[in-house]
N, C-alpha and C positions, 0 to 999 in steps of 0.2 A: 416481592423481594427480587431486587436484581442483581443479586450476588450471583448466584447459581449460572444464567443465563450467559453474565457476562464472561464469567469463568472458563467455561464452556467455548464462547467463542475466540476467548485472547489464545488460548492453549488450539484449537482447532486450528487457528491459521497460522501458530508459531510452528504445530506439529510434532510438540516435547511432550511427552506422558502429564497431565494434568496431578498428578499424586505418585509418590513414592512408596511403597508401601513396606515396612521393614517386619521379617517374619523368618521363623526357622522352626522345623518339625521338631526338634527337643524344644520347645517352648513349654510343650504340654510336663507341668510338674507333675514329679513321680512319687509322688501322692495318695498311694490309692485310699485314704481317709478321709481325703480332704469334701468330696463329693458329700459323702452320709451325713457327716461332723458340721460341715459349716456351711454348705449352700453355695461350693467354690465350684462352677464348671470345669476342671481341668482341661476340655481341649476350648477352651473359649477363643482365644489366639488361632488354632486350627479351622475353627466354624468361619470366622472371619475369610478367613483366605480362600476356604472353597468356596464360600455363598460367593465373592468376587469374583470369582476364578471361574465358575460353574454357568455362574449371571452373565457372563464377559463383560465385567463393570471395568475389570481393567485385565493387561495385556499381562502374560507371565512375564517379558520384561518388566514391568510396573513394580513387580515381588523381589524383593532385594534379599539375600539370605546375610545376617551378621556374622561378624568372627569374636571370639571371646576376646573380653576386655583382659587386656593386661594386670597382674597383680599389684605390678608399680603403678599405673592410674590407681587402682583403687586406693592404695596405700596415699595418695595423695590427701586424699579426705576420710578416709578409716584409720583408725590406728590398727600398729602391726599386732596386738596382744587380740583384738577384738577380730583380725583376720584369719587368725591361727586359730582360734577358739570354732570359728566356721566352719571348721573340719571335724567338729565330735557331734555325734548327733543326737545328743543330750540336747545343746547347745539350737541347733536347728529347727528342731522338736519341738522347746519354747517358741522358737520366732512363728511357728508355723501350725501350733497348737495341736500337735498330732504326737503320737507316741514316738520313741526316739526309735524303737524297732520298724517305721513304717519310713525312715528315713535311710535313702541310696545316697549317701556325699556326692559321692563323686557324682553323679547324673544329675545331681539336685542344685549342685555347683557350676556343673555346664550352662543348665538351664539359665539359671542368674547372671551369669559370664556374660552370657550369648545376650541377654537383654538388657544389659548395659552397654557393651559393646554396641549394640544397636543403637542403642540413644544417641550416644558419641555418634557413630557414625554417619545417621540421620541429621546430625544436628553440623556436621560439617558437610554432609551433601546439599543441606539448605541455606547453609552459606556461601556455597560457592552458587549456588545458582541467584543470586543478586545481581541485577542487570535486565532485569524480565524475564525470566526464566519460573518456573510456578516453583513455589515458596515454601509449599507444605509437604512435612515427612511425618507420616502415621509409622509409629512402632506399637506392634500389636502386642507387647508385653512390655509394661514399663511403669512409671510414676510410681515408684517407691518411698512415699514420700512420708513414711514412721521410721526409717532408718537412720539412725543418729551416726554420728561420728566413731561413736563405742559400746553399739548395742543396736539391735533389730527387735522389732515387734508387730506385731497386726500383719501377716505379711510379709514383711519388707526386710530383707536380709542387707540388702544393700542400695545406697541411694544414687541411683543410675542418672538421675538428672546435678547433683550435687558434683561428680564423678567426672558425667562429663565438661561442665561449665570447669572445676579443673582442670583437665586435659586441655581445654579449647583456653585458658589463657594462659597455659606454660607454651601452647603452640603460636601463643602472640594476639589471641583474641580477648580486647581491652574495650569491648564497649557497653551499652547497656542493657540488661537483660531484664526478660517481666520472668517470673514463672506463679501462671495464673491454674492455681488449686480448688478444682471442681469439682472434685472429689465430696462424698457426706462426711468425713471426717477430717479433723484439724493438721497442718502441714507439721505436726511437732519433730519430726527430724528433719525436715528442710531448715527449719530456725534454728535446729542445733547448726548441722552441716554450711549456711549459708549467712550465717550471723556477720561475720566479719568481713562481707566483699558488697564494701558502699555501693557499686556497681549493678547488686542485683535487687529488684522490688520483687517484694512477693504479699500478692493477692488471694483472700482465700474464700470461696463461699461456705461452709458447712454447717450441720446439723447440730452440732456436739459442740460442748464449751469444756475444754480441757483444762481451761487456765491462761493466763496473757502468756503469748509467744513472740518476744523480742525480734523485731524487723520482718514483721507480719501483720498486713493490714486485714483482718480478718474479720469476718461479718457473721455474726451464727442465727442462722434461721429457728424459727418455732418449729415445732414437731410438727410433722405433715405438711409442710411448708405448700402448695401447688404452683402451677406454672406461673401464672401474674407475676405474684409476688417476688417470686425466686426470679424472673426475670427483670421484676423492677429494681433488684437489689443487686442484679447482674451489669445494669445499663450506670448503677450508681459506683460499684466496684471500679469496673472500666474507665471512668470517667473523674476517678482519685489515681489511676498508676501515673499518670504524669506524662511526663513527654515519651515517645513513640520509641520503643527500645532499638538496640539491629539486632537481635535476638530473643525467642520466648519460646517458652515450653507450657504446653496446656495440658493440664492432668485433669482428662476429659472425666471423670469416675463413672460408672455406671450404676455405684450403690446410691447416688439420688431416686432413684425410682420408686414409685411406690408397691410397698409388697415386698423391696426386698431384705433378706432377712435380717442385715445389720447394720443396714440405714436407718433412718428417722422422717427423710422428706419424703413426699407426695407426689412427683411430677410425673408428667403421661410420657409415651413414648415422642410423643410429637412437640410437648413441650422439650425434650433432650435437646431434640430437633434443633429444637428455635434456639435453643442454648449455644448451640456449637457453630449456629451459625451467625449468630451475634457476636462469637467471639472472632470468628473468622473474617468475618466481615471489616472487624477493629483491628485486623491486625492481617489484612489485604495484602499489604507493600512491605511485610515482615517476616524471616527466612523464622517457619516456628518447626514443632516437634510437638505432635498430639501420640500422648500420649493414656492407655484405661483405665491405669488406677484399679477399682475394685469395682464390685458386682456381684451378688452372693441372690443369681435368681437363675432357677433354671436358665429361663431362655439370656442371661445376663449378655452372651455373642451379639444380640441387636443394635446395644447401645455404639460399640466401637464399628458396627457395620455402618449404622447410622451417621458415626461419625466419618467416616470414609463414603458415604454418600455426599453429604455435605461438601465434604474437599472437593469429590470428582464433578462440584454442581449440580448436582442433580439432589437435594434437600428435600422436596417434594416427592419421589420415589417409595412407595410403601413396599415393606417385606413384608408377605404373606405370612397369614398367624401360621399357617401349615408348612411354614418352610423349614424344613431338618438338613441342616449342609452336613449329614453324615449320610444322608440316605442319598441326596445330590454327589457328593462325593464317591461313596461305595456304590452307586450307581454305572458311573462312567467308569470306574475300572471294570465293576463285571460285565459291562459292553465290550469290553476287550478283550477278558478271558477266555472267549468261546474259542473250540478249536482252530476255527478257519482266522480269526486276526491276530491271531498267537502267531499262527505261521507264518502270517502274510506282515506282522509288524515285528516280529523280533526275528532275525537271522540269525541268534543262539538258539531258537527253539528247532531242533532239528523233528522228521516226522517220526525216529529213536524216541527222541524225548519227549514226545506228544502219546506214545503208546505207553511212554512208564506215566504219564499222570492220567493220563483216561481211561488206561489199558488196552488191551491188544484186542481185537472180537475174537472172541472164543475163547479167553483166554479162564483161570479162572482166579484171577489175582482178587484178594477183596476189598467191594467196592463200596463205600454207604451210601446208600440206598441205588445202587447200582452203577453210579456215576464219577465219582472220585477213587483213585485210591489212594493210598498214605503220601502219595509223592504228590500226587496232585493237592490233596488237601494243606499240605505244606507249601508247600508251590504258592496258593491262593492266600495262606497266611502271611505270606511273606508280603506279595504284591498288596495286600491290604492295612500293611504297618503293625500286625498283629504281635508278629514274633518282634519286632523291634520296639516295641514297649514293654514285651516282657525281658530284653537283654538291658533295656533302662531299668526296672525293677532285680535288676543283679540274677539273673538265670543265661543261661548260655547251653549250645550243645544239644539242641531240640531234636527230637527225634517224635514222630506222627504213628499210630497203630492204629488200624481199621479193623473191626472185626465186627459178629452176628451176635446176638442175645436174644434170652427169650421173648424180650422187653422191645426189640427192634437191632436196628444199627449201631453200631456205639464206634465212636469216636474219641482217643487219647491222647492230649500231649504232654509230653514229658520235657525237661530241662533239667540242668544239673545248676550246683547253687556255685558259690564261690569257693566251696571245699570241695567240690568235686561230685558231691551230694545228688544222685539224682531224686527227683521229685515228679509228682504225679499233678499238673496245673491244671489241664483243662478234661474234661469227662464231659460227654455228651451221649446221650441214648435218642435215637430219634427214629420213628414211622410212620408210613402214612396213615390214615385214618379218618374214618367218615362220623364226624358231630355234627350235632342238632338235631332241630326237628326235620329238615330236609338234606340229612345226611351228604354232609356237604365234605368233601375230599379234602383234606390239609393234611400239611409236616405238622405230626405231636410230638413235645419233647418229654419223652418220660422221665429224663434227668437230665439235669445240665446242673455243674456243679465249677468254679472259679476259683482255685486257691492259690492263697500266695503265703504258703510255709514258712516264708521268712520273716514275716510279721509274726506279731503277740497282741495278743488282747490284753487287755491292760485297763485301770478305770478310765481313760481318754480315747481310747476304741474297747468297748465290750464286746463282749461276743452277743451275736443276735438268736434268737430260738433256732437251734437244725446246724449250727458251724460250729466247725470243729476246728477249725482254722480260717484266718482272715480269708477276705475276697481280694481281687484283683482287683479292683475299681473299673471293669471293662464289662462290663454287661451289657452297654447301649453297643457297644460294638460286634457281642455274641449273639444279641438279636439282633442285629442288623443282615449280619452274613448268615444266619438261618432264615431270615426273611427271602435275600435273595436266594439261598437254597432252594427253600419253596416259587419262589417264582420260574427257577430254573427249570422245575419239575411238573410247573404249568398248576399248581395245587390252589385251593382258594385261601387259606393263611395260612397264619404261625400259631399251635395251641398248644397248650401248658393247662397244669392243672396246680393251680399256686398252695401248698399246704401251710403255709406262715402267712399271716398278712402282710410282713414285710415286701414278701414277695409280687404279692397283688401292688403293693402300693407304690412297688416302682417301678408295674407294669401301665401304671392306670391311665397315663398321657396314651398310650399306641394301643392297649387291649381291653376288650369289656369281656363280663361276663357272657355265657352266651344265654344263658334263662333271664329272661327281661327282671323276674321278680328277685332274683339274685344281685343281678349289677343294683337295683334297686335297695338292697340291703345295704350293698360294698359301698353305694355315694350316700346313704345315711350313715354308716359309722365315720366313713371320711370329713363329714360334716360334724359330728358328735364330737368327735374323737380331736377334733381340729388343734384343739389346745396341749396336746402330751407331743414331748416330744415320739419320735418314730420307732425307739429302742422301747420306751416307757409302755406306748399304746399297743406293741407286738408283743411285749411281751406278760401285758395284762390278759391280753387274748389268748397266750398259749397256758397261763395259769389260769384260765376260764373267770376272769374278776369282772369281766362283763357283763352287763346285764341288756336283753335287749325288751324293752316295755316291760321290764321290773324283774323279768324273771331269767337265770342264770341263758347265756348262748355258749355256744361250742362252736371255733373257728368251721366253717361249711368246707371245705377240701373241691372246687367244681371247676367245671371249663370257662378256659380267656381264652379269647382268641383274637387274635391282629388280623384283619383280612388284608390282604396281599391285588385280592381281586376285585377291581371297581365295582364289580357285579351283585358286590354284600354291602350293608348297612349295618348301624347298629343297632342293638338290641330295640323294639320296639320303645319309642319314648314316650306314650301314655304308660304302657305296664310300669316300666321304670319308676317313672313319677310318680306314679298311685303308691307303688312300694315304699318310696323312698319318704312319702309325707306318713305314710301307716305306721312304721316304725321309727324311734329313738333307741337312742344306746346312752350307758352312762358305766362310770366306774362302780364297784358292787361300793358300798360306803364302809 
C-alpha cells in the first residue's frame, strides 16, 4: 500500500501537521452507567489522545480543543420542541439508556455541544486547507448518526454531522458532499436529518436492516460478516457514490468488530485497518471529517487510534495488546509529582507549599501511609483529573481527611451535592502487607468504596450485592493511582481481597488470584457463567444458586493481586489449567 508512505512524505517536505486531531477533556460522558449497562468505554476519546500524545504520534499542536456549538446551529436541523425537551433528564435517559437519576444536563450537554462543535469546526478546517494542505480532521467524539430531526436514540442526542453540513451551507458551502456510514448500524437519522439536500449522498455499510431509508444507498451485511467480504462490499459502495464530492464525513464505527457487544459483524483489528484505509485512499484529494460512531468493547479506544494511525500514514503500526493509555498517561504525570520537579517546574509551588503536601520532617501532621497528607492527596487528585470528573458528576467543594485505623490508613473524600449536601464519595483503607507463599510486600486495600449519592437504582441500574448506593463509574482510575501509590513506595503490587464476584470480575484484565488453584476456579466460572449477564451471575453467586461439579459452592472471599513489579508473574499456569479443566459450574436448576 502506498498510501501511508506517500503521505508521510508529501506532509514531510510541506512541514504542516499531517492530521488534525479534534478533542476536549469533557468528551468523557458523565455517565457513570453507561460502562456496566452497555459496553460504553466512557473515556474512549481520552485513551485516543494520550496513546498519541504519550507515543509522540503527533505534536500537542496536532490536538485541537472545540468550543460548543451554537444553539441557533443546532436549531437549524432539530426542531426547537425537541431541543427544549434535552433539558429533562427523563428525556436523556431514554436517548442514552440509563436511569434519568444518572443523568448531569448540564455536563451531559456540554459534552454534546463540544462534539458537534467539533465536527463543524473540523469540517471547516478541512476546507480551508484545499490547495495541498493534508485534508484529514479526526474528531474523537462524533458520527451521531440515529439522531433524527425530533428525537435521539442509540446514543445519539444530536446529529453533529447533519448540524454541521447546515452551518457550512448557510456560511456559503454549496457543493457535493459523501457522508460514508461505517458504522454496524443503519444511518436512520442522517436520512431523517439529510433527506432533502440533493447535494448530499449517503453510503452505508451495516449489520442490521432496519427498513429502507430514503436517500441511502445502504448495503446490510450477514451476521459476522469478516474482512474479505466487508471489504469486497466496501470497494463496491465506493465505487456507486458517484462523482468525487469537495466534502465527506466518514463515521469510521468501531462496533464492526468482532466480539463487540452490539454489533453483529466479524472483522479483525487489522481488517478495521484495511477499511479506513480504503476509504482514505478514495477520498486522498478530499477535505473529509473521520469521525467513531460507536464501539461497546472494552479495548473499543483501538479502532479510532487505528484510525488516526492510518491518517498520520503510518497503517501498518501495531498497538500493543498491553497498551493501557491510562496507565501511559497517569504515568507521566506522576513522573512530575515528585518533590524535586514540582519545584523545579511549577513556580506556584513554593518550598511553604511543598511541606503542607509532603509535610514538614518532624512534623506530626497525618500522613497515609507516611507519605501524603490531606493536602497533598488533594493536590494529586486534582493533577490527575480526578476531582474534575467528580464536579462533572454535580459535587463541588471537596475537602480530603487522612487518618489511622485498626485496618490500616484510610483515606476520605467528601463533596457537597448541589444543595449544599455534603456527601462522603471516596473511602479508602489501605497497608502494607506481606502475601503469598514467598511473602512478598504490597499496598492491601482493605476497603475502597466509590459512591455517587446522587444516583438511584432503579430497574435500568440495580443495585449490585454489598451497594448501598450507586458507584462512580471511576474505578480503573482508583486503581490506577493506588497502583502508582504502590510503586511510589517501592511495594511489589496492588492486593484486595474481592468479597462479591462482581468485584473480581472487573479486576480480572490487571489481577489474578494469588493461589494458582483459585484463579483456576475464577476462569472456570468466567467461562461457565459466560452466558448471564454480570448483575444475573453476581448475584446467583451471593444467593449461593451455584453449583460447582453438581454440588452447592459459596463465593471463596481470597487474594488478587496486580503486581506493580516486573519481578512477579502470574499465578503458575499448569496449576491454573489443571483447576480450571477439573471444575464446572452451572446454575442450581
Amino acid at each position: 500500500m502506498l498510501f501511508g508512505p506517500w503521505l508521510r512524505l508529501v506532509n514531510a517536505l510541506r512541514g504542516w501537521p499531517s492530521l488534525e486531531v479534534w478533542y476536549h477533556p469533557d468528551y468523557r460522558t458523565p455517565l457513570t452507567s453507561l460502562e456496566a449497562m452497555h459496553g460504553v468505554e466512557p473515556r474512549r476519546a481520552d485513551y485516543v489522545a494520550w496513546y498519541l500524545l504519550e507515543r509522540r504520534l503527533i505534536r500537542p499542536t496536532q490536538l485541537r480543543q472545540p468550543e460548543r456549538i451554537s444553539f441557533a446551529d443546532l436549531a437549524m436541523v432539530h426542531t426547537e420542541e425537541y431541543l427544549e425537551s434535552l433539558h429533562d433528564p427523563a428525556v436523556l435517559g431514554r436517548v442514552f439508556g440509563v436511569d434519568p437519576s444518572d443523568v448531569p444536563v448540564e455536563p451531559l450537554l456540554v459534552t454534546l455541544r463540544l462534539a458537534c462543535g467539533a465536527t463543524l469546526a473540523a469540517a471547516r478546517s478541512a476546507l480551508e486547507r484545499r490547495g495541498g494542505r493534508a485534508l484529514h480532521a479526526l474528531n474523537l467524539l462524533g458520527g451521531f448518526h440515529h439522531a433524527g430531526r425530533a428525537r435521539g436514540g442509540g446514543n445519539c442526542a444530536l446529529n453533529d454531522v447533519a448540524v454541521a453540513l447546515a452551518a457550512l451551507r448557510r456560511d456559503g458551502f454549496s457543493g457535493r458532499a459523501w457522508v460514508i456510514d461505517l458504522d454496524a448500524h443503519p444511518p436512520d437519522g442522517m436520512a431523517d436529518c439529510l433527506g432533502g439536500d440533493e447535494k448530499v449522498r449517503i453510503g452505508s455499510l451495516s449489520g442490521s436492516d432496519w427498513g429502507p431509508l430514503p436517500g441511502v444507498d445502504e448495503t446490510v451485511l450477514p451476521r459476522g460478516c469478516e474482512d474479505a467480504a466487508y471489504l469486497e462490499a466496501l470497494r463496491a459502495l465506493l465505487g456507486r457514490m458517484g462523482p468525487a464530492p469537495e466534502l465527506a464525513f466518514v463515521i469510521a464505527g468501531g462496533d464492526v468488530m468482532g466480539g463487540d457487544k452490539l454489533g453483529t459483524l466479524g472483522l479483525t483489528e487489522r481488517g478495521v485497518r484495511r477499511r479506513d484505509a480504503a476509504v482514505a485512499q478514495a477520498l486522498r484529494r478530499v477535505p473529509t471529517v473521520w469521525l467513531p460512531a460507536g464501539g461497546y468493547r472494552r479495548d473499543s479506544w483501538r479502532v479510532p487510534a487505528g484510525t488516526a494511525l492510518v491518517l498520520l500514514g503510518r497503517p501498518g503500526r501495531r498497538i500493543s495488546r498491553g497498551t493501557d493509555p491510562l496507565t501511559l498517561r497517569f504515568a507521566g504525570i506522576s513522573r512530575q509529582l515528585t518533590e524535586r520537579e514540582l519545584a523545579e517546574r511549577d513556580e506556584l509551588i513554593t518550598e511553604e507549599d511543598m511541606a503542607d503536601l509532603f509535610g514538614r520532617p518532624g512534623d506530626r501532621t497525618p500522613r497515609l501511609l507516611g507519605f501524603y497528607t490531606a493536602q497533598g492527596v488533594e493536590y494529586a487528585l486534582h493533577r490527575y483529573g480526578f476531582l474534575e470528573q467528580l464536579e462533572r458528576l454535580g459535587y463541588s467543594r471537596f475537602h480530603v481527611a487522612v487518618d489511622a485505623t485498626g485496618a490500616g490508613d484510610r483515606l476520605r473524600v467528601f463533596g457537597n451535592d448541589q444543595d449544599g449536601v455534603e456527601h462522603l464519595l471516596v473511602e479508602v483503607v489501605v497497608a502494607k502487607k506481606s502475601v503469598g507463599p514467598n511473602a512478598v510486600e504490597v499496598l492491601f486495600v482493605n476497603w475502597l468504596t466509590l459512591r455517587h449519592p446522587r444516583a438511584q437504582f432503579s430497574a435500568l441500574r440495580p443495585a449490585l450485592p454489598g451497594q448501598d448506593v450507586p458507584g462512580l463509574g471511576m474505578a480503573r482510575e482508583a486503581s490506577e493511582l493506588l497502583a502508582i501509590m504502590a510503586r511510589r513506595l517501592s511495594l511489589s503490587g496492588l492486593a484486595f481481597r474481592p468479597s462479591w464476584y462482581h468485584m473480581a470480575f472487573a479486576a480480572r484484565h490487571l489481577a489474578h488470584f494469588i493461589d494458582p488453584a483459585r484463579e483456576g476456579r475464577f476462569q472456570a466460572m468466567l467461562r461457565d457463567l459466560k452466558g448471564l449477564a454480570l448483575l444475573e451471575a453476581t448475584q446467583a453467586l451471593a444467593e449461593k444458586r451455584v453449583l460447582m461439579n453438581g454440588a452447592p459452592y459459596e463465593w471463596e472471599a481470597d487474594d488478587m493481586v496486580a503486581w506493580v513489579s516486573p519481578d512477579h508473574a502470574r499465578p503458575d499456569e499448569a496449576a491454573v489449567r489443571a483447576e480450571r479443566e477439573r471444575v464446572a459450574f452451572m446454575l442450581r436448576p
